[in-house]
N, C-alpha and C positions, 0 to 999 in steps of 0.2 A: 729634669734633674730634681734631688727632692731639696728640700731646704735645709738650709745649718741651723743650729744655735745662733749662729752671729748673724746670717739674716731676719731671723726674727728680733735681735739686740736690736739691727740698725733700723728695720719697722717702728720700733717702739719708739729709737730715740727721735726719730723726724715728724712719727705722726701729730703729735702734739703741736709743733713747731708748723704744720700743715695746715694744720684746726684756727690757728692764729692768722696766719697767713689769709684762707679763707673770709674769716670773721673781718679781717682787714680789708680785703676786697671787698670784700659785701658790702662795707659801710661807704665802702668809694675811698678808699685812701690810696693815694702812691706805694708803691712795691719798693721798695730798697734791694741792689744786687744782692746781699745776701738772701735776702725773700726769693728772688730770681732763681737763686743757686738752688736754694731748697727747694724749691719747684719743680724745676728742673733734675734733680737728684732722687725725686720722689716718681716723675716721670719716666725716668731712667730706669729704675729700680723696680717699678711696675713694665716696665719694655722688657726686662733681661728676665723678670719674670713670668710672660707672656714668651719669650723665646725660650725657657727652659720648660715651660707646657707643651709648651711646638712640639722640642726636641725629644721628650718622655714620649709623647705620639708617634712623631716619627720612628721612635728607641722602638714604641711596643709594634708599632706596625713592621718594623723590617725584622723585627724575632717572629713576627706572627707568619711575614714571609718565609721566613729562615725554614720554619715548622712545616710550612705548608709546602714548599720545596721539596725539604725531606721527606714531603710524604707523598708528594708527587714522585720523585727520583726511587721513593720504595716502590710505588704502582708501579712504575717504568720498570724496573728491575726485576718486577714479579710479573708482567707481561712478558719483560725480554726472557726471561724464563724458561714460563708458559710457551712460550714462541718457539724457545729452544728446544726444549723439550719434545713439543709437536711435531719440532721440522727435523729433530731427531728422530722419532717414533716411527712418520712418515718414509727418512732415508732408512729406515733398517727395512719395513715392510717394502719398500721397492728393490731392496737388494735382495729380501729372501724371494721377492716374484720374480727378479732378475735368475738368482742362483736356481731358483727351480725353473724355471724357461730353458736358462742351460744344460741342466740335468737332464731334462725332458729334449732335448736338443740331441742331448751326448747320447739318450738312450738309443732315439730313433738311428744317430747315426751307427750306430752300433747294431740295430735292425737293421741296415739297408748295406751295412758290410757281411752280416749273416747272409743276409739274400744272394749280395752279391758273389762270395765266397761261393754259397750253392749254385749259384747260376753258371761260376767258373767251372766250378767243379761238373757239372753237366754236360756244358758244352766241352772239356776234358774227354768227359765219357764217351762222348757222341764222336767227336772226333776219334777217339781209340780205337772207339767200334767202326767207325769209317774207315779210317788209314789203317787197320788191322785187319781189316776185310783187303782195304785193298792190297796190301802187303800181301798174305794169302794170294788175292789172284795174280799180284806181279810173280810171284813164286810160281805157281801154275804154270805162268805164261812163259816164264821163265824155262819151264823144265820142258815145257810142249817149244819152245822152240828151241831148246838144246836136241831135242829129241828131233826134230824138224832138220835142224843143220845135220844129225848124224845120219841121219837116214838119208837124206841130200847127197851126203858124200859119198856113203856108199852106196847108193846108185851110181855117182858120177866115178866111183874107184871100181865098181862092179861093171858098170859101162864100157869105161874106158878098157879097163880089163879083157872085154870081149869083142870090142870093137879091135884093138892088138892082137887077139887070138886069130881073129877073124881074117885080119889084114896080114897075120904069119903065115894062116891056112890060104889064103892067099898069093902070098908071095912061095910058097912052098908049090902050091898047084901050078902057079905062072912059069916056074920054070924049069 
């Protein structure tokens, strides 16, 4: 704390009274309580002034901390930053390696649906051309055993036909 006006008054007005005091001990004389008092007052006054040096130390040491805090809490805040910033930077560059790994994902699959479409599309053809062949020959086979049944019958209608003729000419000779 710094000093008053009135602590430098009451310096003055004791130091004198101290100097006597002194000179008085020195010679070997008895103290009277007032002597006592003043000693004691001057001791006091030299204590509270030794605690108000303390206290100005301690005052500038905890502003110096104060300072030095806030200048720490800025580092801190300019790393946290920094920090953020970086781990920022970082998540965008993994999401555009992310987004293009997908892209490059989507393309292929989209390759491998081309493909597969074509391959559909092929074995469509192939089949076509198989079951459309076979179709043809079931048609074929179809009309060669219609043709097969008609000729069948009429052997077995031209047959029988002559085998009646045969069995009238027959029965006409018999009797």
């Amino acid at each position: 704390m710094t000093k008053t006006h009135v602590d430098d008054m009451l310096i003055e007005m004791i130091t004198p009274k101290v100097k006597q005091i002194e000179e008085k001990f020195g010679n070997g004389e008895g103290l009277t309580q007032d002597d006592i008092n003043t000693l004691l007052l001057k001791s006091q006054y030299n204590h509270i002034n030794h605690l108000d040096i303390k206290l100005d130390e301690v005052t500038a040491d905890v502003a110096s901390l104060k300072g030095e805090f806030h200048e720490f809490k800025n580092e801190v805040n300019i790393d946290l930053k920094e920090f953020k910033n970086g781990i920022d930077a970082e998540f965008k560059e993994f999401k555009n390696e992310i987004n293009t790994e997908f892209s490059n994902l989507r393309g292929d699959f989209q390759l491998l649906r081309g493909e597969f479409q074509t391959f559909k599309m092929e074995i469509m053809a192939e089949n076509e051309k198989r079951f459309g062949s076979m179709d043809a020959k079931f048609e074929s086979l179809k009309t060669d055993i219609q043709t097969t049944i008609n000729n069948t019958m009429k052997w077995y209608i031209g047959g029988t036909g002559v085998i009646l003729v045969a069995l009238k000419s027959l029965d006409i000779f018999v009797k």
